[in-house]
PDB file of N, CA, C and O in Angstrom:
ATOM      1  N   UNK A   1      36.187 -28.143  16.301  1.00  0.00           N
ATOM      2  CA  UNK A   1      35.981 -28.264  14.885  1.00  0.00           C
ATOM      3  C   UNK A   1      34.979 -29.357  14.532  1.00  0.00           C
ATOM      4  O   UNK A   1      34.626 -29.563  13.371  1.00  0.00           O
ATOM      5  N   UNK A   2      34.605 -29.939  15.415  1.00  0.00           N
ATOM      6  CA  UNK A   2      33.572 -31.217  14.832  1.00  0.00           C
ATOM      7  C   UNK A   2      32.488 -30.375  14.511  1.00  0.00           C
ATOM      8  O   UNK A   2      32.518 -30.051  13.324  1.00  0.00           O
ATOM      9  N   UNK A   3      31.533 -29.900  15.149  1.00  0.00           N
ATOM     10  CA  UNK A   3      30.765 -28.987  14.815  1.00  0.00           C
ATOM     11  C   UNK A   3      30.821 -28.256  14.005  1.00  0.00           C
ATOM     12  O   UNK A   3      31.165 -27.120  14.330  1.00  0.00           O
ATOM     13  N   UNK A   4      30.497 -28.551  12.463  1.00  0.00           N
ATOM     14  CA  UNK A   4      30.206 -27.957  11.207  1.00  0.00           C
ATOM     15  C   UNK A   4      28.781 -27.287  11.450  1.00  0.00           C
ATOM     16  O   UNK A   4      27.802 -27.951  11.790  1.00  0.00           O
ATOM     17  N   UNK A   5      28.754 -25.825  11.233  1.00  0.00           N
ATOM     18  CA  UNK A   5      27.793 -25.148  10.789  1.00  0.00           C
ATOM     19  C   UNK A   5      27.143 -25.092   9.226  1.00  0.00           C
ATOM     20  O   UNK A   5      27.825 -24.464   8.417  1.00  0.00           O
ATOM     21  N   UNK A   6      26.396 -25.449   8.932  1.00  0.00           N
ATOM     22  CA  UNK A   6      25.978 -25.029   7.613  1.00  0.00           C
ATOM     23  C   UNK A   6      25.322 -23.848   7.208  1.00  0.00           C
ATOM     24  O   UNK A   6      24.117 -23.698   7.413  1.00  0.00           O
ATOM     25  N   UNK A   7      25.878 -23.167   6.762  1.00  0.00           N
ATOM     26  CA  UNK A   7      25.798 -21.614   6.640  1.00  0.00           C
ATOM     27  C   UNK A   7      24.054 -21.826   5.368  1.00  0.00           C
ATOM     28  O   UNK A   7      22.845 -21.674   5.548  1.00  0.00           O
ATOM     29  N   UNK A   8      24.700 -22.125   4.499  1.00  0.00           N
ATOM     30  CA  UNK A   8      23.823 -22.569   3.366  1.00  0.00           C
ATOM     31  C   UNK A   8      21.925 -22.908   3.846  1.00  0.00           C
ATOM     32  O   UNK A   8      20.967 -22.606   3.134  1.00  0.00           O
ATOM     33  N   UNK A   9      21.863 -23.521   5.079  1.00  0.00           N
ATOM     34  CA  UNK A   9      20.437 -23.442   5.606  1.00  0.00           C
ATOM     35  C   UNK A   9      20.239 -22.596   6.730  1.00  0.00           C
ATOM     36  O   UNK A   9      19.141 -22.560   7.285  1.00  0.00           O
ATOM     37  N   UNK A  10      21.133 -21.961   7.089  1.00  0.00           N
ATOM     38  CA  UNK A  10      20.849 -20.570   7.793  1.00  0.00           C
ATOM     39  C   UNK A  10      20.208 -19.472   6.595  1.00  0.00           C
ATOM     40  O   UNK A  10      19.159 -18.851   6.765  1.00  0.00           O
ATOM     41  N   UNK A  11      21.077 -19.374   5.348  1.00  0.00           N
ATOM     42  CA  UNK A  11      20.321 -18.401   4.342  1.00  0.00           C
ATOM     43  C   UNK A  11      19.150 -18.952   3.920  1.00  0.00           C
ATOM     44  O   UNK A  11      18.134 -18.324   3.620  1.00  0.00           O
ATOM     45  N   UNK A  12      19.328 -20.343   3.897  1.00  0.00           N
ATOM     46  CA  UNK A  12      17.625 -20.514   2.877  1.00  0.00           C
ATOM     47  C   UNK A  12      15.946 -20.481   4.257  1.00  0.00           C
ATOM     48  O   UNK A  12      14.741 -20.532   4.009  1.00  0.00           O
ATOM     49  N   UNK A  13      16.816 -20.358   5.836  1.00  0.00           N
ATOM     50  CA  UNK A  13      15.642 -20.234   6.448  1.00  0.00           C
ATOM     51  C   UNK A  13      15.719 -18.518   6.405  1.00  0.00           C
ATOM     52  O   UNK A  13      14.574 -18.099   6.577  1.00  0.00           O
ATOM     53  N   UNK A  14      16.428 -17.698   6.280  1.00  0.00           N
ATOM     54  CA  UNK A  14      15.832 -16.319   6.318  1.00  0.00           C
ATOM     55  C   UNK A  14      15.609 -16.038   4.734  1.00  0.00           C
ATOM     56  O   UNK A  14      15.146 -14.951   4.389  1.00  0.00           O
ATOM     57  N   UNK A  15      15.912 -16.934   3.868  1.00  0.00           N
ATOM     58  CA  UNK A  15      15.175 -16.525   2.450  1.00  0.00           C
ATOM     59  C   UNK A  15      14.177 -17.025   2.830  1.00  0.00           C
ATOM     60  O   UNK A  15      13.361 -16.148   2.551  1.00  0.00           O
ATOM     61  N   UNK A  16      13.619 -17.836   3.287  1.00  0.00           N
ATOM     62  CA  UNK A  16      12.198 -18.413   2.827  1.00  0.00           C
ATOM     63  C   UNK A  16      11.851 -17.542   4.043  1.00  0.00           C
ATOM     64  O   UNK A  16      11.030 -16.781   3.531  1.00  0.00           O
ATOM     65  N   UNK A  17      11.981 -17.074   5.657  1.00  0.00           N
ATOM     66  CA  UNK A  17      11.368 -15.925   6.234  1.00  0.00           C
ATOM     67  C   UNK A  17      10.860 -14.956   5.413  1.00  0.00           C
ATOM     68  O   UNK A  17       9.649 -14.783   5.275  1.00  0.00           O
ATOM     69  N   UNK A  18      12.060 -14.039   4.622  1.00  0.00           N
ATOM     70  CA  UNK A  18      11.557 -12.633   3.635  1.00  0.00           C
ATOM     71  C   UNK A  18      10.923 -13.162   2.869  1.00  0.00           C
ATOM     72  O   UNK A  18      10.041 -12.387   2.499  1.00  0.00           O
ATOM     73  N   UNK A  19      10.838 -14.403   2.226  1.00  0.00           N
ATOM     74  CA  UNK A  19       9.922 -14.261   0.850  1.00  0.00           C
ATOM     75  C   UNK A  19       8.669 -14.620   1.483  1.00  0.00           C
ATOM     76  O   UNK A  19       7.708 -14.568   0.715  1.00  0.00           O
ATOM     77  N   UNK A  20       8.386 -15.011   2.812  1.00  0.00           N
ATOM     78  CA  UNK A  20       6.700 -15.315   3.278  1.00  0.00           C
ATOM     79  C   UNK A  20       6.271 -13.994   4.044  1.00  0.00           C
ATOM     80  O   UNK A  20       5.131 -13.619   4.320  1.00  0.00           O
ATOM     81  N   UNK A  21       7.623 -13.322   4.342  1.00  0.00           N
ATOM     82  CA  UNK A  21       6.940 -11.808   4.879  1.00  0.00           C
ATOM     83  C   UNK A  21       6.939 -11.319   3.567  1.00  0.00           C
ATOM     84  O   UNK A  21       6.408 -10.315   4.042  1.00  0.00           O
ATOM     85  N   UNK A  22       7.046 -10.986   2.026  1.00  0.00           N
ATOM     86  CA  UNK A  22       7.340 -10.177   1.173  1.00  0.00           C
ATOM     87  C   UNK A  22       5.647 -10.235   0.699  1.00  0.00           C
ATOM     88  O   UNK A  22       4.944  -9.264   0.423  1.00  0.00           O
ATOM     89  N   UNK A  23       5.029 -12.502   0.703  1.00  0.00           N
ATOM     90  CA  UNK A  23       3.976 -12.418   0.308  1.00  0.00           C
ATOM     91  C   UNK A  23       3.156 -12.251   0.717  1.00  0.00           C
ATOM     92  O   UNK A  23       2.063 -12.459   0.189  1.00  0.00           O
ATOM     93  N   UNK A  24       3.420 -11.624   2.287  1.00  0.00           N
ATOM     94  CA  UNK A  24       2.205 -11.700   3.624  1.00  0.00           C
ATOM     95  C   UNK A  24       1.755 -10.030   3.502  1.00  0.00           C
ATOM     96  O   UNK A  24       0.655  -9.638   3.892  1.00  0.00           O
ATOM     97  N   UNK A  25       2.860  -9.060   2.857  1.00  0.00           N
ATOM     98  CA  UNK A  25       2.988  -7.716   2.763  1.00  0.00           C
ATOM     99  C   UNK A  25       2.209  -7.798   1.267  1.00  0.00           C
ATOM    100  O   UNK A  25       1.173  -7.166   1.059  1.00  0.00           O
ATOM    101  N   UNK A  26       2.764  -8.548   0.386  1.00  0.00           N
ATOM    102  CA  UNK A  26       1.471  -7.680  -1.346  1.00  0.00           C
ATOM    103  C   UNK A  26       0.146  -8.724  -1.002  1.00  0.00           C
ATOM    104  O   UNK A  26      -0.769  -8.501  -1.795  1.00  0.00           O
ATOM    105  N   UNK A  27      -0.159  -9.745  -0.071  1.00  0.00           N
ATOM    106  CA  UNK A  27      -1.674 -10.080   0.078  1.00  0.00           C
ATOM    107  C   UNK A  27      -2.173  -8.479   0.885  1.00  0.00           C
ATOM    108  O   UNK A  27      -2.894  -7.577   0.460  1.00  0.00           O
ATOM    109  N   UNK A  28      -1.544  -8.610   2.000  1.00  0.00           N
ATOM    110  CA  UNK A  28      -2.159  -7.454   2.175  1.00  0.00           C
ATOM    111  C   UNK A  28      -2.567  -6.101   1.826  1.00  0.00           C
ATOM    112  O   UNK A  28      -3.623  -5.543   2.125  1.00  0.00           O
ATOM    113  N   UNK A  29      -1.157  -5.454   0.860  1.00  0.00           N
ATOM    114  CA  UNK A  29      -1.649  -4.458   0.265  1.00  0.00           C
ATOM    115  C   UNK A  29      -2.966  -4.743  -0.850  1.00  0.00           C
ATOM    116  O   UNK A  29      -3.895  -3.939  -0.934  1.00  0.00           O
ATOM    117  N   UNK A  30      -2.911  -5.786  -1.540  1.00  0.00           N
ATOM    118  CA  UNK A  30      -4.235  -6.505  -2.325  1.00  0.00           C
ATOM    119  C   UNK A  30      -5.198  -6.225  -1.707  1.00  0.00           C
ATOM    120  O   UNK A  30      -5.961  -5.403  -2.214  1.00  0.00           O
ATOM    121  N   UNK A  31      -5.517  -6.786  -0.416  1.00  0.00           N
ATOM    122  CA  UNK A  31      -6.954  -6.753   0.177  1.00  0.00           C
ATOM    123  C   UNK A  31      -6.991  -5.759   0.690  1.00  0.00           C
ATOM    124  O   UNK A  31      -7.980  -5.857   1.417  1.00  0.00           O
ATOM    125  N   UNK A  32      -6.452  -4.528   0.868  1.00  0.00           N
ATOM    126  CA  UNK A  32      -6.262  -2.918   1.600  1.00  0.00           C
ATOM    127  C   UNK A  32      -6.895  -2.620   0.204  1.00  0.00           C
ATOM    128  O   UNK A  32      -8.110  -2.425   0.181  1.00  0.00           O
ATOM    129  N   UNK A  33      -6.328  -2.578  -0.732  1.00  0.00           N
ATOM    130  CA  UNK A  33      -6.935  -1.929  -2.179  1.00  0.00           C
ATOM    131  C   UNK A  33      -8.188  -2.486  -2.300  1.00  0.00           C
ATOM    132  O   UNK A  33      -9.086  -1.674  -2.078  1.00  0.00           O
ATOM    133  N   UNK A  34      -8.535  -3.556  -2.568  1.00  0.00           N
ATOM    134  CA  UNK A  34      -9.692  -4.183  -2.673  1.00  0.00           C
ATOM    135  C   UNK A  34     -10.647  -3.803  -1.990  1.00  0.00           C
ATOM    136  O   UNK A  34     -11.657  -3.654  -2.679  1.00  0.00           O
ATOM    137  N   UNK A  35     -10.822  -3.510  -0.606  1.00  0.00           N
ATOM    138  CA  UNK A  35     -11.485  -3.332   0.138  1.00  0.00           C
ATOM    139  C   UNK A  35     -12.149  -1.750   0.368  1.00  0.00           C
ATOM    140  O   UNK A  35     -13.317  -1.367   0.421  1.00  0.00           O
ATOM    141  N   UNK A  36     -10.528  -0.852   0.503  1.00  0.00           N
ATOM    142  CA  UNK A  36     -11.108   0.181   0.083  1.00  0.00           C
ATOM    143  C   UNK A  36     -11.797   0.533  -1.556  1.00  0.00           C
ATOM    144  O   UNK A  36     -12.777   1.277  -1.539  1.00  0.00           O
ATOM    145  N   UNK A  37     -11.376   0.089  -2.777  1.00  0.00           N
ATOM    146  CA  UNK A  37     -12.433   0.482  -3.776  1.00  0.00           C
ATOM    147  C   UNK A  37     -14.002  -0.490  -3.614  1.00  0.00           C
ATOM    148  O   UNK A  37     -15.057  -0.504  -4.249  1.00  0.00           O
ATOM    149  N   UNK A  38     -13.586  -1.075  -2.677  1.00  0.00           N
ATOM    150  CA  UNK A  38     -15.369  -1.611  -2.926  1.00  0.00           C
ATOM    151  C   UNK A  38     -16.108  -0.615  -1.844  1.00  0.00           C
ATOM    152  O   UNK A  38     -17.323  -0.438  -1.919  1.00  0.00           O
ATOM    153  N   UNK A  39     -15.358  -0.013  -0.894  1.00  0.00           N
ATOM    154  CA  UNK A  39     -15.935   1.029   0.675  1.00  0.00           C
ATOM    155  C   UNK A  39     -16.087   1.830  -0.726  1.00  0.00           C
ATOM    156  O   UNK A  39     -17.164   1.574  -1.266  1.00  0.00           O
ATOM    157  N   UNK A  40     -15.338   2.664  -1.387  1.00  0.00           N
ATOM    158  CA  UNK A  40     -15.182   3.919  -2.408  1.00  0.00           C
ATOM    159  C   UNK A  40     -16.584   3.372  -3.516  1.00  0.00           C
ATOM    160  O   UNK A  40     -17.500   4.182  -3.662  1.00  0.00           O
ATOM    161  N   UNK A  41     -16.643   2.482  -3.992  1.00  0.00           N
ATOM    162  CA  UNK A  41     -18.121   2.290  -5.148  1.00  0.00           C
ATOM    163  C   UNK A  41     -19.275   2.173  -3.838  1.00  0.00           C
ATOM    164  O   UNK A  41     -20.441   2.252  -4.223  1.00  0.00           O
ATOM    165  N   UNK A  42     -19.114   2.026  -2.604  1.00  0.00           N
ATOM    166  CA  UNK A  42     -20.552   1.240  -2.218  1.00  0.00           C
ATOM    167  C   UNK A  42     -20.840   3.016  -1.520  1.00  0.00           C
ATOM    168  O   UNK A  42     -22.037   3.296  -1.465  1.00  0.00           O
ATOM    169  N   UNK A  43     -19.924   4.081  -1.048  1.00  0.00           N
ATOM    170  CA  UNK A  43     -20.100   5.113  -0.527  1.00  0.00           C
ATOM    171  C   UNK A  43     -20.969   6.069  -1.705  1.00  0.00           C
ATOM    172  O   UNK A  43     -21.609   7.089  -1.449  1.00  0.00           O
ATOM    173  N   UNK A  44     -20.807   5.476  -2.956  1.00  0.00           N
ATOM    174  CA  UNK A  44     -21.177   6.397  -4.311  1.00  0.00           C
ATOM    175  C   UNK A  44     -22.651   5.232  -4.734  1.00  0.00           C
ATOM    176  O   UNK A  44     -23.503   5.615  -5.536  1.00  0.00           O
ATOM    177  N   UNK A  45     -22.692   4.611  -4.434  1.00  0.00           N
ATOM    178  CA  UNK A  45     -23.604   3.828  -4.600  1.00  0.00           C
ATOM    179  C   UNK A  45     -25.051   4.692  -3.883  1.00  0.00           C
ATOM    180  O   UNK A  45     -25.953   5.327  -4.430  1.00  0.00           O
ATOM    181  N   UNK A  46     -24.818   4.422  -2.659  1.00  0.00           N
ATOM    182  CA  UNK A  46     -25.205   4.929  -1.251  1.00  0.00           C
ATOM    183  C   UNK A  46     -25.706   6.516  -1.196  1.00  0.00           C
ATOM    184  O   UNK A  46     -26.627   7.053  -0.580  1.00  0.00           O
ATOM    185  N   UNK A  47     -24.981   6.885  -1.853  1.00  0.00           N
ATOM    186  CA  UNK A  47     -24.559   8.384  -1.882  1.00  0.00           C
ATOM    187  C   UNK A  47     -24.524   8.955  -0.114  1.00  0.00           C
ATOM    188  O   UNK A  47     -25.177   9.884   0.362  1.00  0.00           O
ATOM    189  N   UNK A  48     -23.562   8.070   0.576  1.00  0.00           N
ATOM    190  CA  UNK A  48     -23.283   8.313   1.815  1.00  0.00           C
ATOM    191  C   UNK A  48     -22.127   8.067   2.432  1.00  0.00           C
ATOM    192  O   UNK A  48     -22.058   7.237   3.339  1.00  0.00           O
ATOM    193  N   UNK A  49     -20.743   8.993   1.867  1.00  0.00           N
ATOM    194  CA  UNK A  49     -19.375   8.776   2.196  1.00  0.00           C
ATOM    195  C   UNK A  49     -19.767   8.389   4.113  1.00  0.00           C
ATOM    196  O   UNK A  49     -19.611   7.379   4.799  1.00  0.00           O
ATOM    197  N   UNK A  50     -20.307   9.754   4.394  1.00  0.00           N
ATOM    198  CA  UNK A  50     -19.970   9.285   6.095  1.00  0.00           C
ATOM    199  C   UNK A  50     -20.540   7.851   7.143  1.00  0.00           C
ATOM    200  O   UNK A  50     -20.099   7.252   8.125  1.00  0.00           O
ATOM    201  N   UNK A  51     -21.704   7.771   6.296  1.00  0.00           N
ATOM    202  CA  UNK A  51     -22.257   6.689   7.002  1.00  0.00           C
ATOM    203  C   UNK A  51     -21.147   4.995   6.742  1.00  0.00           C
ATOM    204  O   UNK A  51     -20.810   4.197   7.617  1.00  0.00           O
ATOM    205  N   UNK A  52     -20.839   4.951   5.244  1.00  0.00           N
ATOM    206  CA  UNK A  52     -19.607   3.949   5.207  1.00  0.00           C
ATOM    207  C   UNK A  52     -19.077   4.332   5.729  1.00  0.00           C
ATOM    208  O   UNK A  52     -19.140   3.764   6.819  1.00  0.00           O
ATOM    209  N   UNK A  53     -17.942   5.650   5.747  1.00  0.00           N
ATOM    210  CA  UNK A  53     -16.889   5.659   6.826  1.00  0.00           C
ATOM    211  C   UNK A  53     -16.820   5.015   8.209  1.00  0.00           C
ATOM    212  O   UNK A  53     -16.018   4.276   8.781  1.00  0.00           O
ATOM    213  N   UNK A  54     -18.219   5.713   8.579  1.00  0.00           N
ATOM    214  CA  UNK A  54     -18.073   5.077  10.316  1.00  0.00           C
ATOM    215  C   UNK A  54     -18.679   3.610  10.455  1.00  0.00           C
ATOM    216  O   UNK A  54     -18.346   2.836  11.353  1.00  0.00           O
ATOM    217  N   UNK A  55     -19.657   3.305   9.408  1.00  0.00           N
ATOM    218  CA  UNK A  55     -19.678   1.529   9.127  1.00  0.00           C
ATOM    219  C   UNK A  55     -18.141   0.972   9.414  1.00  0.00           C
ATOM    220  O   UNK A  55     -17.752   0.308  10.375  1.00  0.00           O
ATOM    221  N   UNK A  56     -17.542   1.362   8.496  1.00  0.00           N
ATOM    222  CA  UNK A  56     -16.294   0.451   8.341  1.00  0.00           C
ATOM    223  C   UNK A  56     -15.081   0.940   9.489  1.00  0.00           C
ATOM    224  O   UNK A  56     -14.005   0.351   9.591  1.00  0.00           O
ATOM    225  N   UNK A  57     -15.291   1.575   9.935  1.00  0.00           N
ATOM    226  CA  UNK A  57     -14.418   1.891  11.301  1.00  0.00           C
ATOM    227  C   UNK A  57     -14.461   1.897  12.389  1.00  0.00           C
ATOM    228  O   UNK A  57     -13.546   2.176  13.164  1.00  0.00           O
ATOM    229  N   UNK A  58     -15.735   1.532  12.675  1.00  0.00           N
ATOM    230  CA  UNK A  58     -16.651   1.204  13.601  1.00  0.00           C
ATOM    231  C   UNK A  58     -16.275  -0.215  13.735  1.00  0.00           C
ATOM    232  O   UNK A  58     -15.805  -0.622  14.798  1.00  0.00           O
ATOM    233  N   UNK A  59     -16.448  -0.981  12.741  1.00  0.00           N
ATOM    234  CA  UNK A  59     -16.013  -3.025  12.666  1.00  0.00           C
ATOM    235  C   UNK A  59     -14.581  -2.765  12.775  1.00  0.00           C
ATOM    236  O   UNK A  59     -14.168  -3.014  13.908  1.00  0.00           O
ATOM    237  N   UNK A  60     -13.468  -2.240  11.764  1.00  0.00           N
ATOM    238  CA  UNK A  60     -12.335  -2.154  12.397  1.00  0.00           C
ATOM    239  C   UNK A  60     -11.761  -2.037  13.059  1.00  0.00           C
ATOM    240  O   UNK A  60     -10.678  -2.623  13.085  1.00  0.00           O
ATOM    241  N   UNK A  61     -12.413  -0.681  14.569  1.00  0.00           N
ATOM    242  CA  UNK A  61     -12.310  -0.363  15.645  1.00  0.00           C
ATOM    243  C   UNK A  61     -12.432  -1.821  16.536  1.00  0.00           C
ATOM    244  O   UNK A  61     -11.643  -2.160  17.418  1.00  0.00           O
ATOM    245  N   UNK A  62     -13.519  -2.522  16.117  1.00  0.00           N
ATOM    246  CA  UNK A  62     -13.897  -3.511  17.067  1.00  0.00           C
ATOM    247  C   UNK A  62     -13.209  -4.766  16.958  1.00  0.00           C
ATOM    248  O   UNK A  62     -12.936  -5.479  17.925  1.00  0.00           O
ATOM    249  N   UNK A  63     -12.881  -5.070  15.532  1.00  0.00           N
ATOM    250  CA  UNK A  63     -12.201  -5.875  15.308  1.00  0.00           C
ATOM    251  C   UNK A  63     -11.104  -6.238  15.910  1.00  0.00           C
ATOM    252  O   UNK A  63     -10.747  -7.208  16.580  1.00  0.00           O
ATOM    253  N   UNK A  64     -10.457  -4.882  15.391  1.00  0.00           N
ATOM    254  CA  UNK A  64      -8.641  -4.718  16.080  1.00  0.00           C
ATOM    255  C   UNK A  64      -8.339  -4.836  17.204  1.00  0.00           C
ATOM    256  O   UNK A  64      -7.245  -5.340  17.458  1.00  0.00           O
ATOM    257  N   UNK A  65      -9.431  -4.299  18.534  1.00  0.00           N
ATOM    258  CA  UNK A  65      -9.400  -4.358  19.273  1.00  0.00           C
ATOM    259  C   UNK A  65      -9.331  -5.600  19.627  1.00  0.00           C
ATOM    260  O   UNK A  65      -8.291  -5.850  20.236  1.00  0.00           O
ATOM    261  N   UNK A  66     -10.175  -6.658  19.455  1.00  0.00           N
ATOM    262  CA  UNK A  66      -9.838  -8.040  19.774  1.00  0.00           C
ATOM    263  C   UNK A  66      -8.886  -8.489  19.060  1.00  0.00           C
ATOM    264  O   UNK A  66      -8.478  -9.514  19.607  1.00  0.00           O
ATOM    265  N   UNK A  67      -8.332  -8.282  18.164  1.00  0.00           N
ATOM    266  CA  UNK A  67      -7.067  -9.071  17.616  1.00  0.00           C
ATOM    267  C   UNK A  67      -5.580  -8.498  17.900  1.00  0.00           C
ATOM    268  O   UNK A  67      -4.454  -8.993  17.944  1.00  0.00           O
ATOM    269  N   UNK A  68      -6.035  -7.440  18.039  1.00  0.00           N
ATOM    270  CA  UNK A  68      -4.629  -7.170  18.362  1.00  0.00           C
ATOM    271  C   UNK A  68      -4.323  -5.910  19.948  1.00  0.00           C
ATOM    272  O   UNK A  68      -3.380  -5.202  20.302  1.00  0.00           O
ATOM    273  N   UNK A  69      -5.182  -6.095  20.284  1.00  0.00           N
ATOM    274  CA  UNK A  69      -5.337  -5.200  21.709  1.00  0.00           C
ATOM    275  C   UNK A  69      -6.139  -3.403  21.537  1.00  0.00           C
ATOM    276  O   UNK A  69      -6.419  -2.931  20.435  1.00  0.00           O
ATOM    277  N   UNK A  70      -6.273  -2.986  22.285  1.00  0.00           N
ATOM    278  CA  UNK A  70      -6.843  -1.742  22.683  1.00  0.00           C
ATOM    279  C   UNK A  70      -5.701  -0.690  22.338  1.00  0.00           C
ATOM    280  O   UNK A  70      -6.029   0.115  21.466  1.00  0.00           O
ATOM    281  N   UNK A  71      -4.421  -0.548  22.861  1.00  0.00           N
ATOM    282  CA  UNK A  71      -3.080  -0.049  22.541  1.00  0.00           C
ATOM    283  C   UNK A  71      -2.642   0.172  21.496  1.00  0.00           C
ATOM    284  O   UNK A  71      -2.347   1.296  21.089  1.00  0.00           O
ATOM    285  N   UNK A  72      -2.487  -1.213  20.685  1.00  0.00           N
ATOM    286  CA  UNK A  72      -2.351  -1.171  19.042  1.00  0.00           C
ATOM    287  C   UNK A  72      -3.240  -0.586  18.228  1.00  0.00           C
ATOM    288  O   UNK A  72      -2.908   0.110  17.269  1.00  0.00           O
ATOM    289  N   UNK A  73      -4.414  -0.832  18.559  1.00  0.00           N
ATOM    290  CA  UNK A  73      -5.325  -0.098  17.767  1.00  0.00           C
ATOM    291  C   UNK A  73      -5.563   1.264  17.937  1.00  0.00           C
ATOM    292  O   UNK A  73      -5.901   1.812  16.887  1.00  0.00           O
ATOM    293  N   UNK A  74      -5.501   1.961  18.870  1.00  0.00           N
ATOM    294  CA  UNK A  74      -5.520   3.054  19.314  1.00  0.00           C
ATOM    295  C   UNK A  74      -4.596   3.721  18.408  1.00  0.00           C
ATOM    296  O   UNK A  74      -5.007   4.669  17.739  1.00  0.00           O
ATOM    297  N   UNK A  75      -2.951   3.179  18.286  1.00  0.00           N
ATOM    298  CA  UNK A  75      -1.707   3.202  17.899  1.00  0.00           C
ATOM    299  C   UNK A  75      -2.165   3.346  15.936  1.00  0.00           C
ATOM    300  O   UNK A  75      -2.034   4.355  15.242  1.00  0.00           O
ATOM    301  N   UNK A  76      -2.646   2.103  15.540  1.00  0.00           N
ATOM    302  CA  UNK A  76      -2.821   1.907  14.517  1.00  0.00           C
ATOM    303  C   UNK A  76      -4.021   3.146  13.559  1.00  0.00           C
ATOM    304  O   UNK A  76      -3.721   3.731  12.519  1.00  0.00           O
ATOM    305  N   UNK A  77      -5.695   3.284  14.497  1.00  0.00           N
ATOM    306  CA  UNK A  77      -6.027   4.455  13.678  1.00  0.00           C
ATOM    307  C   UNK A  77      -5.223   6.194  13.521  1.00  0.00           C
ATOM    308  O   UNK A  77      -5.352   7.162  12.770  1.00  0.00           O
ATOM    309  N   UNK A  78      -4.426   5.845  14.655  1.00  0.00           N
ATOM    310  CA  UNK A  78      -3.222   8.046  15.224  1.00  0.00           C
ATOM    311  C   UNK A  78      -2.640   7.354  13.788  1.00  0.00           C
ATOM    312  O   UNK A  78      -2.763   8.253  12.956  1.00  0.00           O
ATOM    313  N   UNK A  79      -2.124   6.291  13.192  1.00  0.00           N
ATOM    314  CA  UNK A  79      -1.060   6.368  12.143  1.00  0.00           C
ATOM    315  C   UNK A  79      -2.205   6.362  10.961  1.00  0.00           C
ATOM    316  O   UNK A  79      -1.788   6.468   9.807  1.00  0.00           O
ATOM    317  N   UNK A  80      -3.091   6.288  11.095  1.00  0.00           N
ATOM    318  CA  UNK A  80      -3.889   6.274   9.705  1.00  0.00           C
ATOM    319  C   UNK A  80      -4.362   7.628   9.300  1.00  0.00           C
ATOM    320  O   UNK A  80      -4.572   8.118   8.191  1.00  0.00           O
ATOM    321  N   UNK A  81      -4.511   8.269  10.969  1.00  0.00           N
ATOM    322  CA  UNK A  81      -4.950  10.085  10.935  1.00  0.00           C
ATOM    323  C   UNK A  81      -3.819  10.939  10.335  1.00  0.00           C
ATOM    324  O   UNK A  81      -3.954  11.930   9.618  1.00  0.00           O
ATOM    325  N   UNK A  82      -2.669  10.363  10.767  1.00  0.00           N
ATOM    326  CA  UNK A  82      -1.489  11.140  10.428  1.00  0.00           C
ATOM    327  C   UNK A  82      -1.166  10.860   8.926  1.00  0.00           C
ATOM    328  O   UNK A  82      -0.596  11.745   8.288  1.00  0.00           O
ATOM    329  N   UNK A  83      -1.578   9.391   8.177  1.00  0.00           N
ATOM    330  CA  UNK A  83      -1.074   9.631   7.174  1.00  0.00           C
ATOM    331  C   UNK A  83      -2.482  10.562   6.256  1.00  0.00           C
ATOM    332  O   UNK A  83      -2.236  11.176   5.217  1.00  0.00           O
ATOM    333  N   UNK A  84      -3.716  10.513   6.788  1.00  0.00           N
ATOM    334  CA  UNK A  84      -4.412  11.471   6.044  1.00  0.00           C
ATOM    335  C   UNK A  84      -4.085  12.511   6.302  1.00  0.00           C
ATOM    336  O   UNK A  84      -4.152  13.128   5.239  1.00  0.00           O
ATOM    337  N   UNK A  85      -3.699  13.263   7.181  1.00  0.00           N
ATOM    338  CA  UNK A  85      -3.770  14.561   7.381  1.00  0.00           C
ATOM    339  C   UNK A  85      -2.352  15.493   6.349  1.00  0.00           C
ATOM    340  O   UNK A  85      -2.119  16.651   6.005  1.00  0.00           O
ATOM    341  N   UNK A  86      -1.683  14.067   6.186  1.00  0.00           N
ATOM    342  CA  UNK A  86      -0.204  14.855   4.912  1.00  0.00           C
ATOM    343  C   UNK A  86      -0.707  14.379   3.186  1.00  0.00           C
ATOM    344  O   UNK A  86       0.040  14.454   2.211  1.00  0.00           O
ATOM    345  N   UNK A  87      -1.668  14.058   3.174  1.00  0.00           N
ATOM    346  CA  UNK A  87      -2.238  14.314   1.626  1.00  0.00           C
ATOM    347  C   UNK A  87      -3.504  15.217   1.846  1.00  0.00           C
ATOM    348  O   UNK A  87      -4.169  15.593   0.882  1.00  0.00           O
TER     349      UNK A  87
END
């Protein structure tokens, strides 16, 4: 019994976990939106959807690959094909 647990900073370290994953998840959806309407005005700008496309997937491809491995990324554009291919 000497050993008191304090329950009370067990919750406030997984509150403050979810609330820095909650703000790490809407920065990102922010700069996902952002990014694609500026790819979407500069493709109409351009008047060249495909050439942005493979601009910008081409750096992503390369990017990802160094940041987060060959595997993941591989992993990461099959989930981007799959979610285009159901709209």
């Amino acid at each position: 019994m000497a050993n008191i647990i304090n329950l009370n900073e067990h919750l406030k370290d997984k509150k403050d976990k979810f609330d820095e994953q909650l703000i790490t998840k809407i920065k990102l959806c922010r700069i996902r939106d952002e990014i694609e309407e500026k790819l979407n005005n500069y493709s109409i700008i351009e008047n060249n959807e495909l050439a942005v496309s493979l601009s910008s997937g081409r750096y992503a491809a390369m990017k990802l690959t160094k940041l987060i491995g060959k595997e993941d990324t591989i992993q990461f554009f099959q989930d981007c094909i799959d979610t285009a291919s159901k709209t």
